[in-house]
FIZAVO-980965 format. One record per residue (C-alpha): residue number from 0; residue in three letters; x, y, z. Coordinates in Angstrom, 2 decimals, decimal comma. Example, Ala and Ser with C-alpha at 12.3 -4.5 7.8 and 13.67 -1.06 7.14 Angstrom:
<pts>
PT   k   r      px      py      pz
PT   0 Ala   12,30   -4,50    7,80
PT   1 Ser   13,67   -1,06    7,14
</pts>
This chain:
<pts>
PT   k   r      px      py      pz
PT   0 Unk  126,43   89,73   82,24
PT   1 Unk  124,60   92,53   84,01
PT   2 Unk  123,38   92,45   87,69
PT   3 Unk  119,89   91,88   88,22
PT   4 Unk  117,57   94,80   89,04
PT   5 Unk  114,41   94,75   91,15
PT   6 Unk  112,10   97,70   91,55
PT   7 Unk  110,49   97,20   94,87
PT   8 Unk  107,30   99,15   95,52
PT   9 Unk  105,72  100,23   98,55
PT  10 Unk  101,81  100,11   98,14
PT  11 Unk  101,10  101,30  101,49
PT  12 Unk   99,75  105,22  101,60
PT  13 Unk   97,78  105,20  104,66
PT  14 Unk   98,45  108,16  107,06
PT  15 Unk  100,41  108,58  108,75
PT  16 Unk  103,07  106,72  106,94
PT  17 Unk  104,63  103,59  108,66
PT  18 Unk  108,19  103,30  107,38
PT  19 Unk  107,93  100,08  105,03
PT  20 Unk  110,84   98,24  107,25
PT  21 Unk  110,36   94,94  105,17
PT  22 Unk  111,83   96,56  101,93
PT  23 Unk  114,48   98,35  103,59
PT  24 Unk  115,58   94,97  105,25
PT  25 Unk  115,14   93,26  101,27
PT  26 Unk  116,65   95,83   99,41
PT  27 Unk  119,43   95,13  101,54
PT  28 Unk  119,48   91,42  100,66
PT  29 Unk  119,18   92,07   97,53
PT  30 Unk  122,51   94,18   97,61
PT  31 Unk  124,55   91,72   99,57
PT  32 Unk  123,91   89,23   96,73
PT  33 Unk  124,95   91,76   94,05
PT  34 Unk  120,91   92,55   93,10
PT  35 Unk  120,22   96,12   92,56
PT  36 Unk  117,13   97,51   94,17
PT  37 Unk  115,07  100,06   93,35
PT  38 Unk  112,28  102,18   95,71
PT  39 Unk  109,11  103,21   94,57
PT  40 Unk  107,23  104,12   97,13
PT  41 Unk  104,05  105,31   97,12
PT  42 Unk  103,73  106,63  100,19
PT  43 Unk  105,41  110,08   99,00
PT  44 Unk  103,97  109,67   94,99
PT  45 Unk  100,67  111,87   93,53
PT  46 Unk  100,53  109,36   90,72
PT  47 Unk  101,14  105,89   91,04
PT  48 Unk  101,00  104,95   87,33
PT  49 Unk  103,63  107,96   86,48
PT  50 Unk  105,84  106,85   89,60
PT  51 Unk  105,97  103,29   88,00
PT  52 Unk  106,19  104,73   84,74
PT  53 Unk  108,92  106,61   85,25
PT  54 Unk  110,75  104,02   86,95
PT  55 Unk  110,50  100,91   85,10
PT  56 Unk  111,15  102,94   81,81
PT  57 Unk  114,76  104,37   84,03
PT  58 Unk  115,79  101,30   84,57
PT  59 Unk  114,51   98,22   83,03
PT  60 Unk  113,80   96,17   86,02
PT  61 Unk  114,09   92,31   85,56
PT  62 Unk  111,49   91,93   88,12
PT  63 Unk  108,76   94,02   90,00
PT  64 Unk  108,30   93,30   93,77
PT  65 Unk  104,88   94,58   95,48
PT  66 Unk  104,63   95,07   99,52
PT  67 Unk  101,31   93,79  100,85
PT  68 Unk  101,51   94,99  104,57
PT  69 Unk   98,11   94,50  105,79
PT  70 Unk   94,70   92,78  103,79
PT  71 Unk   92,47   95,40  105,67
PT  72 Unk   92,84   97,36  108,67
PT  73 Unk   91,60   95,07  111,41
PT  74 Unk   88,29   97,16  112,12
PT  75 Unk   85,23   95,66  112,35
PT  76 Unk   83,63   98,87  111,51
PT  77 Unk   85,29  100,35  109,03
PT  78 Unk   86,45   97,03  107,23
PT  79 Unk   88,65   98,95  104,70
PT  80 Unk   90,28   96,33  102,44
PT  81 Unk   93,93   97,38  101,34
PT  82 Unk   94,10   94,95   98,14
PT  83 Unk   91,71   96,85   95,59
PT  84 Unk   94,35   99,04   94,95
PT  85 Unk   97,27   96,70   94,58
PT  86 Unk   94,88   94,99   92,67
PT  87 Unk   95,06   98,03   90,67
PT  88 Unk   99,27   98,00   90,02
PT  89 Unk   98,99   94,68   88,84
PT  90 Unk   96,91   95,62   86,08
PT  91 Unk   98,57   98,47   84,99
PT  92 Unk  102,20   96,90   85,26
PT  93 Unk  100,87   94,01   83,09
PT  94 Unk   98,99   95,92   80,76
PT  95 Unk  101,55   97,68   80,10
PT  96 Unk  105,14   95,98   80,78
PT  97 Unk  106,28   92,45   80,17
PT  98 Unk  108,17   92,61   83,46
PT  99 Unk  107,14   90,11   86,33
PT 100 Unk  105,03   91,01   89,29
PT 101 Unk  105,80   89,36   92,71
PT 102 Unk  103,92   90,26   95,86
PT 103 Unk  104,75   89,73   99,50
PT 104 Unk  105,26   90,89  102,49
PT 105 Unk  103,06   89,90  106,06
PT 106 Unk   99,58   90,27  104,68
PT 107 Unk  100,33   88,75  101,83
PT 108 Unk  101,90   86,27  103,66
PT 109 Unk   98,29   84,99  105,74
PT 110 Unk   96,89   84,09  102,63
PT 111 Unk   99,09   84,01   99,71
PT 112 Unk   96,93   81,66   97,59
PT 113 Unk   93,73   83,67   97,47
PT 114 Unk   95,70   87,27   97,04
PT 115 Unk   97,76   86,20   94,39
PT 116 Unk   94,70   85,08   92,74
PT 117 Unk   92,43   88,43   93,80
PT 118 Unk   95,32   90,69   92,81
PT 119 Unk   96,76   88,70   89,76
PT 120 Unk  100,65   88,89   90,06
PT 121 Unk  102,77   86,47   88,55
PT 122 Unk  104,63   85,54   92,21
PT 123 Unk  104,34   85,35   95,27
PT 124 Unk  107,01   84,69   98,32
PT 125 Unk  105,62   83,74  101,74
PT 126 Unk  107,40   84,44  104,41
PT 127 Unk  110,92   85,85  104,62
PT 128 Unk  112,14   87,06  101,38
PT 129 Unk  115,09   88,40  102,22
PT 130 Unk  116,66   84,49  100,04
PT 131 Unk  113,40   83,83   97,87
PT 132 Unk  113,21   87,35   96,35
PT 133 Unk  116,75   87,33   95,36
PT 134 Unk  116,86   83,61   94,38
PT 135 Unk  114,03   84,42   91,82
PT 136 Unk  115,78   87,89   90,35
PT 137 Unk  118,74   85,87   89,37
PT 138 Unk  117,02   82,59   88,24
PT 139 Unk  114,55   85,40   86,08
PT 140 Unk  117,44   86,95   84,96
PT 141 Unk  119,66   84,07   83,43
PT 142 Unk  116,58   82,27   82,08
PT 143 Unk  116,72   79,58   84,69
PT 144 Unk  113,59   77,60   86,01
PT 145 Unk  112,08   78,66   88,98
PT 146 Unk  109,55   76,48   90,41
PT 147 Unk  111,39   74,77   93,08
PT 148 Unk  112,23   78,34   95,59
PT 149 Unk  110,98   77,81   98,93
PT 150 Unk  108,45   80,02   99,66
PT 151 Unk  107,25   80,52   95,91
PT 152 Unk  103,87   80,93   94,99
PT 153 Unk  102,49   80,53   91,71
PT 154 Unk  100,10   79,57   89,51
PT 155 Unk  100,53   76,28   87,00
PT 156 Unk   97,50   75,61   84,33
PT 157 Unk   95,16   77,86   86,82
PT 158 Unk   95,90   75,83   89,84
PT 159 Unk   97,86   77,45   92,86
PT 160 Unk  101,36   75,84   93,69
PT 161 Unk  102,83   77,00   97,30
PT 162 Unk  106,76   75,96   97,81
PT 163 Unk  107,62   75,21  101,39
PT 164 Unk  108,53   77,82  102,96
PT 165 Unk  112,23   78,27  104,37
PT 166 Unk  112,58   80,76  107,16
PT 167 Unk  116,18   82,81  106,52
PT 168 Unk  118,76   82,32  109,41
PT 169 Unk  118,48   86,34  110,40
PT 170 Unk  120,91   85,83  113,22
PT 171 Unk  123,76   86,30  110,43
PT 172 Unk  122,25   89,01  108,80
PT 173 Unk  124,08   91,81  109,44
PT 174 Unk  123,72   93,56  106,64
PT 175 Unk  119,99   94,25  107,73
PT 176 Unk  121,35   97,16  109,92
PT 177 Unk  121,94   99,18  106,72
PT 178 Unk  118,48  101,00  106,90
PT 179 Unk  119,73  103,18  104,18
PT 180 Unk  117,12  101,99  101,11
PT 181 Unk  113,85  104,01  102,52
PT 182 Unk  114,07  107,56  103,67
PT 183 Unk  113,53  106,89  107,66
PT 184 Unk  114,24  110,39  108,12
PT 185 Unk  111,34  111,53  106,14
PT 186 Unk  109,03  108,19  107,68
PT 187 Unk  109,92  109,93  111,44
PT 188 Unk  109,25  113,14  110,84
PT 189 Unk  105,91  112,79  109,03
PT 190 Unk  105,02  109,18  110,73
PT 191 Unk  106,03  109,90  113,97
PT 192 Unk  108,25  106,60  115,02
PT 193 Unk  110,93  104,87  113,55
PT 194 Unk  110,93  100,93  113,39
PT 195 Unk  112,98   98,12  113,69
PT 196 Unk  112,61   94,13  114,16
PT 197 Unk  114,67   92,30  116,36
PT 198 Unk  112,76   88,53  116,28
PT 199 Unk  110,43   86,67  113,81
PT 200 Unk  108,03   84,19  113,89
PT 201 Unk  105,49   83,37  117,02
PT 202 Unk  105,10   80,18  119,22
PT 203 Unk  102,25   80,68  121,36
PT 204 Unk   98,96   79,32  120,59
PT 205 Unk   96,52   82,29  120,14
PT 206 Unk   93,23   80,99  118,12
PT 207 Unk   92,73   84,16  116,09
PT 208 Unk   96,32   85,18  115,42
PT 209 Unk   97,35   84,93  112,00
PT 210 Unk  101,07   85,77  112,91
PT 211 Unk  102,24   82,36  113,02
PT 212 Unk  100,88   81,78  109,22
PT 213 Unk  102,24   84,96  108,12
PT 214 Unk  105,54   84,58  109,93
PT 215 Unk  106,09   80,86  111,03
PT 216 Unk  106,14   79,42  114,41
PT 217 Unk  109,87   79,13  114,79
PT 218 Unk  111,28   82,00  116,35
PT 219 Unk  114,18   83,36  114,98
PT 220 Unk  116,56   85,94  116,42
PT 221 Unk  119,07   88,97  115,58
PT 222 Unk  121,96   89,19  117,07
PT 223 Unk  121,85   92,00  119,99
PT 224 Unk  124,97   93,64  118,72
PT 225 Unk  123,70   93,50  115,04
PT 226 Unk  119,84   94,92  116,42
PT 227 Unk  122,36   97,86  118,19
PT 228 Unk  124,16   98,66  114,85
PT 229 Unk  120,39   99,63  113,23
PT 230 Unk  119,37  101,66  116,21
PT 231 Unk  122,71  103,39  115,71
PT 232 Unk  122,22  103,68  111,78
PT 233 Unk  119,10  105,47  112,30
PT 234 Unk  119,77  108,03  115,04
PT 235 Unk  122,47  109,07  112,77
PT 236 Unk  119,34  109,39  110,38
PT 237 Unk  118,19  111,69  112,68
PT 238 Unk  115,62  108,99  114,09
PT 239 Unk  115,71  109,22  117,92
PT 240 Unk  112,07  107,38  119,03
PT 241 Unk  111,50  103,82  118,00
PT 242 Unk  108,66  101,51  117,94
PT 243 Unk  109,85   97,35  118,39
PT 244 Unk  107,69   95,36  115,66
PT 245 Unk  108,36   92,08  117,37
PT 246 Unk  105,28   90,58  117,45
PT 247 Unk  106,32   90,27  120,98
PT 248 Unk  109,14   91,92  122,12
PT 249 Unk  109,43   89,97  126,02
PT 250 Unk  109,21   86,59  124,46
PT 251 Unk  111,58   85,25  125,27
PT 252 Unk  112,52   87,24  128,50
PT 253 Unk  116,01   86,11  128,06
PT 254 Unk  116,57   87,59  124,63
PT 255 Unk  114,54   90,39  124,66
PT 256 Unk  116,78   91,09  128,43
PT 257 Unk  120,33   90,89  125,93
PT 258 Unk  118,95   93,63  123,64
PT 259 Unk  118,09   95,62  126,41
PT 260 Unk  121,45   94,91  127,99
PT 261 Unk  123,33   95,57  124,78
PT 262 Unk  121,39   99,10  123,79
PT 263 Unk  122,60  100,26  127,57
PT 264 Unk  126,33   99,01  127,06
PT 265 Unk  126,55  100,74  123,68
PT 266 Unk  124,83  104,11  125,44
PT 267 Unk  122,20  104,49  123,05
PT 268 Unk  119,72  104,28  126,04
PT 269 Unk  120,90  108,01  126,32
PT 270 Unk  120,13  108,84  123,19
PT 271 Unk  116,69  107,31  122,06
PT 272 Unk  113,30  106,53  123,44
PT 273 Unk  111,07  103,12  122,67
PT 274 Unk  107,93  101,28  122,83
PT 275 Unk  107,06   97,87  121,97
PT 276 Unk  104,32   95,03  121,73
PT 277 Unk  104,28   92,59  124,75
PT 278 Unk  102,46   89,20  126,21
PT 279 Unk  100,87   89,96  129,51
PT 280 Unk  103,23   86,75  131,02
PT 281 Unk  105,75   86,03  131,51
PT 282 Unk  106,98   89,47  132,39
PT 283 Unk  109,92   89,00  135,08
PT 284 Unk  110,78   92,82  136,88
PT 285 Unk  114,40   91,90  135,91
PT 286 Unk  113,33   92,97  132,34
PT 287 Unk  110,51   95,50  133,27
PT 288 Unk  113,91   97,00  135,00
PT 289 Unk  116,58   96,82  132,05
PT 290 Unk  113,51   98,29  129,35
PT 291 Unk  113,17  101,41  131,52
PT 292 Unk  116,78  101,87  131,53
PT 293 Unk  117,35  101,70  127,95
PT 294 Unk  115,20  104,06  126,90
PT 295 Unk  111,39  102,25  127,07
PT 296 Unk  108,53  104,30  127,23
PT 297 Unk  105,51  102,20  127,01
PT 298 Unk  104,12   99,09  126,08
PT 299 Unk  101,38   97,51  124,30
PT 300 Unk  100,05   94,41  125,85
PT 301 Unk   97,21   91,93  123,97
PT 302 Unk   95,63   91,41  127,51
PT 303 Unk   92,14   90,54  125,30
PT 304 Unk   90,11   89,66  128,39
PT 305 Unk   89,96   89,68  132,13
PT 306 Unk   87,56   86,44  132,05
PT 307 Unk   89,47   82,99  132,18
PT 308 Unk   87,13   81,39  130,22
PT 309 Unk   87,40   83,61  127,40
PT 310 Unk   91,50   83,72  127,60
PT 311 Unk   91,27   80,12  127,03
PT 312 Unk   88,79   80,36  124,20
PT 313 Unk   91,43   82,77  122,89
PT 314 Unk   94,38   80,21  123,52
PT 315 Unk   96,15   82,93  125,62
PT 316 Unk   98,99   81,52  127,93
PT 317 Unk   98,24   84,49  130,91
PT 318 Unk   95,46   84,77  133,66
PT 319 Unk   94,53   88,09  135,57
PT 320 Unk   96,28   87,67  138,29
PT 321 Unk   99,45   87,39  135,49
PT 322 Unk   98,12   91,00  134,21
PT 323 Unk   97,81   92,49  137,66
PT 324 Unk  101,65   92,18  138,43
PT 325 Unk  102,92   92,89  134,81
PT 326 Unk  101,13   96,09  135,34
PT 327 Unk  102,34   96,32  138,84
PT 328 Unk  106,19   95,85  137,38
PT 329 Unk  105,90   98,40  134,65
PT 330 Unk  104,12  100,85  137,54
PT 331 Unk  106,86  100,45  139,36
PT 332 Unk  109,34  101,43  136,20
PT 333 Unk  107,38  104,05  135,17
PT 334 Unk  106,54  102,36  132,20
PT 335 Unk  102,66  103,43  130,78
PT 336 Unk  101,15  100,59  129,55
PT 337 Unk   98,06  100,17  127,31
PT 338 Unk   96,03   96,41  127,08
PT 339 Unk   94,06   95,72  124,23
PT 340 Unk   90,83   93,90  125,06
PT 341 Unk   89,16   91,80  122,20
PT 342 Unk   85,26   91,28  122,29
PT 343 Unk   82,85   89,27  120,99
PT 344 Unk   85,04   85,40  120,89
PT 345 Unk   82,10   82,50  121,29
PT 346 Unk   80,65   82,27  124,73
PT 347 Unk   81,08   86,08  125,13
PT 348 Unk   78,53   87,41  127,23
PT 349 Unk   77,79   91,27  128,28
PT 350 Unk   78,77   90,10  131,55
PT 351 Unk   82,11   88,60  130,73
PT 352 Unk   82,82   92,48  129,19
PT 353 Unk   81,04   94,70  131,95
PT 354 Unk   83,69   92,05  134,42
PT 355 Unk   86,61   92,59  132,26
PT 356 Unk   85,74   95,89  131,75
PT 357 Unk   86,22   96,52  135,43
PT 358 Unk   89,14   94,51  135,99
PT 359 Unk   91,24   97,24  133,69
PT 360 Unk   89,21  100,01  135,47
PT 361 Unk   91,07   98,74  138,77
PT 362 Unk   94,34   98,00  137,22
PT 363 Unk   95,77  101,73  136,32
PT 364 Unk   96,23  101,16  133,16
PT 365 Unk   97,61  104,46  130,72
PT 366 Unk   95,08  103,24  127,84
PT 367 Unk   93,01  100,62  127,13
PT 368 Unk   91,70   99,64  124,11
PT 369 Unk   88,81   97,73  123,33
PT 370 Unk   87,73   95,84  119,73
PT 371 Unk   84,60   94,47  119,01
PT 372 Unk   84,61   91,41  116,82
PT 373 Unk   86,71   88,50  116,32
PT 374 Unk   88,66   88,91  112,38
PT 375 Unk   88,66   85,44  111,20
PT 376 Unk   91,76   84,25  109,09
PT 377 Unk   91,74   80,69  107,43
PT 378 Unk   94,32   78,62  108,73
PT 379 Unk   93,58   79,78  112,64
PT 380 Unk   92,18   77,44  115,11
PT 381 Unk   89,16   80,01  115,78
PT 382 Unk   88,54   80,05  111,83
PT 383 Unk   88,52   76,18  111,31
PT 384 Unk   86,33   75,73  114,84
PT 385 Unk   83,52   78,04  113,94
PT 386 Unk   83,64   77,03  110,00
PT 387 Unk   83,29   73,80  110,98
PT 388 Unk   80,21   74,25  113,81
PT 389 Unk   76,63   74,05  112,71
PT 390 Unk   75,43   75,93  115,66
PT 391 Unk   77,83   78,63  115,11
PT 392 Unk   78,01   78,48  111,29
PT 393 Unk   80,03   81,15  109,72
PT 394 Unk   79,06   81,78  106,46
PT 395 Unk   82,24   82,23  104,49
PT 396 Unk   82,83   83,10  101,29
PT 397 Unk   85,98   83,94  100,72
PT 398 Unk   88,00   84,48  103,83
PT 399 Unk   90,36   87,48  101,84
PT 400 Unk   87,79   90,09  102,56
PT 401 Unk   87,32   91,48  106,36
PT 402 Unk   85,17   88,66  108,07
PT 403 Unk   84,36   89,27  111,85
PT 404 Unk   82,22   87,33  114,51
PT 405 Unk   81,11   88,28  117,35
PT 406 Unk   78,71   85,68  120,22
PT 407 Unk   76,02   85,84  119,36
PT 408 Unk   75,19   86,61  123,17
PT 409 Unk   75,88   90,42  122,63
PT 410 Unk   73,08   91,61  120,98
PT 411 Unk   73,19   94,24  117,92
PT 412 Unk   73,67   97,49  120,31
PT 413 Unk   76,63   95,42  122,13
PT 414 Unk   78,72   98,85  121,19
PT 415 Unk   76,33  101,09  122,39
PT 416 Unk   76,70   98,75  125,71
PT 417 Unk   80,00   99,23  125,86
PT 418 Unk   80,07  102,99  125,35
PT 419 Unk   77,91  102,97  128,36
PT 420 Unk   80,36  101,52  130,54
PT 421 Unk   83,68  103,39  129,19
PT 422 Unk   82,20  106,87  128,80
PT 423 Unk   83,31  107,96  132,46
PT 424 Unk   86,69  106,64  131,40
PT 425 Unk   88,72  108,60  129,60
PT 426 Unk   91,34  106,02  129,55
PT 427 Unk   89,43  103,18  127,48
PT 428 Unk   90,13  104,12  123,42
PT 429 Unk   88,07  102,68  121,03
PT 430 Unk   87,71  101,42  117,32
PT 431 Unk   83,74  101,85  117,68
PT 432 Unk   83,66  105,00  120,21
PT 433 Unk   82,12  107,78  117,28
PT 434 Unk   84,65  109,67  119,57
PT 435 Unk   87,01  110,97  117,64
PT 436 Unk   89,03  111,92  120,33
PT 437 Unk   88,68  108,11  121,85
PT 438 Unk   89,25  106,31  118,71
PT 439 Unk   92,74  104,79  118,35
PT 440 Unk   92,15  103,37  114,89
PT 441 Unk   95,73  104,35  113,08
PT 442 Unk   94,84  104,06  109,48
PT 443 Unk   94,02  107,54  108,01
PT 444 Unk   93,64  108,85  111,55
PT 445 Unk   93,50  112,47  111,07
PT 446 Unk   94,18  113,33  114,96
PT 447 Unk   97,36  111,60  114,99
PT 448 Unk   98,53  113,53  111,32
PT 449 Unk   97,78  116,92  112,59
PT 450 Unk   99,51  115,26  116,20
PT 451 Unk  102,64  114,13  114,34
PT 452 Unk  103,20  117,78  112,31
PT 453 Unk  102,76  119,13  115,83
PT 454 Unk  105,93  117,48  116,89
PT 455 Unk  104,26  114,20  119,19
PT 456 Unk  106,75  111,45  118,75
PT 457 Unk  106,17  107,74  120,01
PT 458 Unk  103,67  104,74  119,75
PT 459 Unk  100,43  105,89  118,70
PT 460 Unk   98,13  105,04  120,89
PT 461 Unk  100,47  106,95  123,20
PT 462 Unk  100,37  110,16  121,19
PT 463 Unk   96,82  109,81  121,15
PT 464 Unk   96,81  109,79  125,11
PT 465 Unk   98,85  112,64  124,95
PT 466 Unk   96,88  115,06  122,59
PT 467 Unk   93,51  113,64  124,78
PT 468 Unk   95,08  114,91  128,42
PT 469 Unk   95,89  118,22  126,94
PT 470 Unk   92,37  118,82  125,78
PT 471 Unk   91,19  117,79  129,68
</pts>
């Protein structure tokens, strides 16, 4: 009998293009348990319908896998929803081919129920996929039943049926190093940053995070050897500046202290350059220390607020003082550092912002970067508390489309407020600024494309600070 085949597509073709990691790590999988994968990706394609045309008519896929990255692109001001146009595949693919349509990946993963139903696939897989994906291939391909895959979702007589979902042990993984499925030369050169994953899942207790619905609390973890092997992979790609996608990469210190420890042993801290998302705490200088020496540049941190009554409103585990010496550690390492604020959680008030506000004024922060409005995901604490209070009532009709709240404290020019107190600041980026200098939304920004073919390399918000201190 034949080997299964499964064309994986990459939906995503905002600019500049993120390297779809998540089907480079699956096609993979798929390999390793004698699947053949094939890449369409969209990203590089003028015409989706010929791309998929051509493909599934070369070679007769048994199954047709869809990447969801992202349902929208997390502004409250934009709110550009990514699923119209998957929407879109589906109906072509099953207007037109009896083969099967799974989606997945993280987006799909925060609400798999309602965006198989909006989009219409046959499948879904929730979580990892690396075992579900291939599981269903085979079962697909030898005419086997398929209902009982952890992780599946599907539809049975128009009711939704979602599988437990089984997180895959990635610490034996290796064949996830491979990176050799997605051109990562041609994602660096025209995106500006490689990627790579070293951890899944997330254990704190953030009320507006979707991450632990999309990826599990649990946290699961590469081996530091296996995590060296990619970065080696792709600099022979010619990939040479890396961004981590942990969700984030210091948690736990201990770990995140071995892959630091293992890039320097293997001397690839000569050789590339890195950035990565971070919690403000804990943040020991023993790892601010080993990041700077293999090859960190900057860091992200979600700081969201200076106020300790809205950190606990946003279930954050750090206080200021916490943020004060993380910045004080990655000072001292010569490590830039950009916090994300998040406005507008209930109880907000303009002077819990103007306070916060100057708190990161103070700090000597790189960047800062400030979003106004709360996006509400079902399943979060935050989306259950304020569906659920009369005096806050949130109106909700479907939860799949970009939802936001902000306190109702703020008042209707509350960005207008805040431009007020940044606009001697050239350090404070914004998704609402009208700046287009000072906004650091990524999707379709034009500044960082035109950046990127210039030659910047790195994190964006740190390419954005770059082009920004030229101009000054």
């Amino acid at each position: 009998m034949s080997c299964p085949k499964v064309l994986l597509v990459n939906t995503n073709r905002a600019q500049p293009p993120v390297a779809p990691v998540g089907l480079d790590y699956l096609a993979a999988a798929l390999e390793h348990k004698a699947i053949e994968p094939v890449l369409v990706d969209l990203a590089w394609e003028n015409s989706t319908e010929q791309a998929l045309k051509h493909a599934i008519e070369k070679h007769c896929p048994d199954l047709i896998g869809l990447s969801v990255r992202n349902i929208d692109d997390s502004s409250s001001s934009t709110r550009e929803f990514f699923l119209d146009p998957v929407r879109d595949i589906v109906s072509f693919l099953k207007t037109n081919y009896a083969v099967p349509v799974v989606l997945g990946g993280c987006g799909f993963s925060i609400m798999p129920d309602r965006a198989l139903r909006y989009c219409g696939g046959n499948f879904g897989i929730k979580g990892d996929g690396e075992n579900a994906l291939a599981e269903l291939a085979m079962r697909l391909h030898k005419g086997q039943d398929y209902k009982d895959i952890a992780g599946l979702v599907f539809f049975e007589q128009g009711t939704a049926v979602a599988n437990k979902t089984e997180y895959a042990h990635i610490e034996d993984m290796e064949f996830l190093s491979k990176r050799n499925f997605i051109d990562n030369r041609r994602y660096f050169e025209q995106g500006g940053q490689g990627n790579i994953e070293t951890r899944r899942g997330c254990d704190q207790n953030c009320t507006y995070c979707a991450d632990p619905i999309a990826k599990g609390r649990s946290m699961r973890f590469r081996r530091p050897e296996h995590v060296v092997e990619e970065l080696s992979n792709l600099v022979e790609k010619g990939v040479d500046c890396f961004h981590f996608c942990d969700s984030e990469f210091n948690l736990p210190p201990n770990y995140a202290e071995k892959v630091c420890q293992a890039t320097i042993k293997s001397g690839l801290n000569d050789v590339i350059k890195w950035y990565a998302y971070c919690g403000c705490a804990p943040f020991p200088s023993s790892l601010g220390q080993l990041m700077k020496k293999s090859g960190c540049l900057g860091i992200n941190f979600g700081a969201d607020s200076a106020n300790p009554q809205m950190l606990s409103i946003l279930g954050r585990g750090h206080n200021p003082d916490d943020v004060k010496k993380t910045a004080r550690i990655c000072r001292d390492n010569e490590i830039d550092v950009m916090f994300d604020l998040l406005i507008g959680a209930p109880y907000e008030t303009r002077q819990s912002i103007h306070s916060s506000i100057d708190f990161f004024k103070a700090i000597d922060a790189d960047a800062v970067g400030i979003s106004v409005g709360i996006r509400l995901y079902e399943g979060t604490p935050l989306y259950e508390q304020l569906a659920n209070d009369s005096a806050r009532a949130v109106h909700i009709k479907d939860p799949l489309f970009p939802l936001y709240y902000v306190s109702e404290n703020l008042g209707s020019d509350i960005e207008d407020y805040i431009r007020d107190l940044t606009a001697d600041d050239e350090r404070f980026l914004s998704f609402e600024a009208g700046d287009a200098d000072r906004d650091y939304g990524y999707t379709d920004n034009q500044l960082l494309v035109n950046a990127i073919k210039k030659g910047y390399r790195g994190a964006y918000w740190h390419i954005l600070k770059q082009v920004q201190q030229e101009k000054l």
